[in-house]
C-alpha positions in Angstrom: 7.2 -6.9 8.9 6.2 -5.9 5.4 5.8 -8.8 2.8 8.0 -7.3 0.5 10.1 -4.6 1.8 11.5 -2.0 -0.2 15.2 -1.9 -1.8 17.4 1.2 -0.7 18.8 2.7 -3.7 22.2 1.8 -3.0 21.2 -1.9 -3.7 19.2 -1.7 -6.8 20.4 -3.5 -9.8 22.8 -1.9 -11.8 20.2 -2.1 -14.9 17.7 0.0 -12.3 20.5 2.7 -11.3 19.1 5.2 -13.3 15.6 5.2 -11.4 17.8 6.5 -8.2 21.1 8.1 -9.1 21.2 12.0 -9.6 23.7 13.6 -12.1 25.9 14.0 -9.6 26.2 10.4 -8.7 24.4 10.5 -5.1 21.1 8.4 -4.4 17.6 9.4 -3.9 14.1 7.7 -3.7 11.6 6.9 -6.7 8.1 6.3 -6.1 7.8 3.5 -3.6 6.5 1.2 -6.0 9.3 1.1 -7.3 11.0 0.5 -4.6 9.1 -2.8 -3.8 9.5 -3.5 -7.4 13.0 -3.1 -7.2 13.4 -6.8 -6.2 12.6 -8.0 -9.4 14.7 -6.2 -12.6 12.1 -8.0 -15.0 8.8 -6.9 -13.0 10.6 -3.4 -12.1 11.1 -2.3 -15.9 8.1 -3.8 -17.1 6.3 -2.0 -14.8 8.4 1.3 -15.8 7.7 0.7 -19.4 4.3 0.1 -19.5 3.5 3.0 -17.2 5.2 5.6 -19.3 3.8 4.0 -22.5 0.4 4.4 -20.6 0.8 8.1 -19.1 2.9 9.5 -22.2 2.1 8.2 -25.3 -1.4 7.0 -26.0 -3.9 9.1 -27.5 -6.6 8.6 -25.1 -7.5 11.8 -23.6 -5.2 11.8 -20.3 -8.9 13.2 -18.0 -10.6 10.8 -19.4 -7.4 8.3 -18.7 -7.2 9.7 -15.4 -11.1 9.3 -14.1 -10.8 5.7 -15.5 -7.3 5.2 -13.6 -8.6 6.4 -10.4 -12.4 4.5 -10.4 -10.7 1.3 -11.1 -8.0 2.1 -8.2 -10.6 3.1 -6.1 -12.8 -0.1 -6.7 -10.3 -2.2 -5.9 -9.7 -0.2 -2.5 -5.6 0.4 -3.6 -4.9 3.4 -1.6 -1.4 3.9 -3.6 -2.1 3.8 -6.9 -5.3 6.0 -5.9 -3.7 8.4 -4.1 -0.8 8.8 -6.9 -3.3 9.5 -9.7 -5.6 11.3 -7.7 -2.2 13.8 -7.6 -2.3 13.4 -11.0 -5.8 14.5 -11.6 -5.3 17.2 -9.9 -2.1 18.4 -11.5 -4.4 18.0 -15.2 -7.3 20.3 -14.1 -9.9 17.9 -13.2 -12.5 19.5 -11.2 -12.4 18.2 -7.2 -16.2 17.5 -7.7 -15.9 15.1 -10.3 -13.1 13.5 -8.3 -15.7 13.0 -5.4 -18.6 12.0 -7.4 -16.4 9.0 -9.0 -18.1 6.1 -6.5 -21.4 7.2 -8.1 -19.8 7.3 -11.6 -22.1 7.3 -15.0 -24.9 8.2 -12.5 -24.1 11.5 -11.8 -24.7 14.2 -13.6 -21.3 16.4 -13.3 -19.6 14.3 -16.1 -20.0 14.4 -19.5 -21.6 11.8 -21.9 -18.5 10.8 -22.8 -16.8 10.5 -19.3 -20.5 8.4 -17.9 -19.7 5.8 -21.0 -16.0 5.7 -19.9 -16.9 5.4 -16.0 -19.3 2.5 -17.1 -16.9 0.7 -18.9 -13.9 0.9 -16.7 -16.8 0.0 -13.6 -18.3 -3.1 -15.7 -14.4 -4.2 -17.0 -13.4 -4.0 -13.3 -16.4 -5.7 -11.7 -17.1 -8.6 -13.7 -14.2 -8.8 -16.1 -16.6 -8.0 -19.1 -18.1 -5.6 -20.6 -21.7 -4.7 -21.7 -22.7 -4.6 -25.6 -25.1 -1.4 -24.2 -21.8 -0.2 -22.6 -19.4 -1.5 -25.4 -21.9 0.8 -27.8 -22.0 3.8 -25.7 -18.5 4.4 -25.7 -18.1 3.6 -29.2 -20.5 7.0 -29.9 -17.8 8.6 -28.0 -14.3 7.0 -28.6 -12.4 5.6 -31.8 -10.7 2.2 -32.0 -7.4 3.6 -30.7 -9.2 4.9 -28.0 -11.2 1.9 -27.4 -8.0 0.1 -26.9 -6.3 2.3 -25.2 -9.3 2.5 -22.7 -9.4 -1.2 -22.4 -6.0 -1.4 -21.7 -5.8 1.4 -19.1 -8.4 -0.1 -17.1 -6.9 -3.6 -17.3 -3.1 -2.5 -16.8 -4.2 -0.2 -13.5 -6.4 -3.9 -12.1 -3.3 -5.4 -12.3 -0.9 -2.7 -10.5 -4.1 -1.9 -8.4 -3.4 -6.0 -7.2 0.2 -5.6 -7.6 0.3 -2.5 -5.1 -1.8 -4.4 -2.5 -0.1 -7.4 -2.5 2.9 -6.0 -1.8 2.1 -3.5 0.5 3.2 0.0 -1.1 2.4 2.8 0.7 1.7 6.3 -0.9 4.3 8.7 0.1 4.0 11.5 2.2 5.0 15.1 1.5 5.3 15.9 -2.5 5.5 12.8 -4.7 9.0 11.9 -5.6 9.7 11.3 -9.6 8.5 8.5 -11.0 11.8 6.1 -12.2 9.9 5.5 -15.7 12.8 5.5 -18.9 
């Protein structure tokens, strides 16, 4: 039995309808997190809403968003999340090599300046919680304050759904990912 199980669409909230009602009225699946999610209206849109603020509107370059997203996912062994953004990646352009060289990070030579200080930063943040002043420096040569922030946040925002994800026991879909239920 799953620790939380997911909600069919035909019993999500009516505040969550949107994430699975076509035009023409009928049900389909979201992403299965949000399926899990779907017990909880509060956790469901705040999830939703900080995920599209995160993947739409924040200036951070979205490769250097995405290498962040999926190092922290992969550190913290949450296969969903991972395997979502890893999607992702791929849909941006990011080269498959850099993809696989992410569990070596900063050390390895296929990345950019930029995206070692970024890998080091999102590694140290998701390690020990802090941050470096070497580190901290580094990727103020590369990023601006929005950036910084946004950066900070990314990393800390994908711990939590990386701990979210496991906890509950979302599984990555198979076949093409279905749309994400984000407003």
């Amino acid at each position: 039995m799953s620790f939380v199980p997911d909600v069919p669409p035909e019993d999500f909230a009516a505040e969550l309808q949107y994430a699975v009602t076509l035009d023409g009225g009928s049900y389909c699946r979201t992403a299965s997190i949000f399926h899990k999610m779907a017990h909880s209206p509060a956790v469901f849109l705040a999830l939703a809403d900080a995920t599209s603020s995160t993947l739409r509107e924040m200036k951070l370059d979205p490769e250097l968003r995405e290498l962040a997203v999926c190092t922290v996912t992969s550190l913290n062994q949450a296969t969903y999340p991972y395997g979502r953004h890893v999607q992702l990646s791929q849909k941006l352009g990011i080269d498959g090599e850099k993809l696989l060289a992410l569990p070596v990070g900063d050390r390895h030579p296929i990345f950019s300046d930029k995206e070692r200080a970024v890998l080091r930063f999102t590694r140290e943040l998701t390690e020990q919680s802090q941050v470096s002043a070497e580190t901290k420096a580094w990727v103020a040569d590369h990023l601006d304050h929005v950036e910084r922030v946004e950066l900070a946040w990314t990393v800390a925002f994908y711990n939590a759904v990386s701990r979210l994800t496991n906890a509950c026991e979302v599984e990555l879909e198979t076949g093409p990912a279905p749309g994400v239920a984000l407003r």
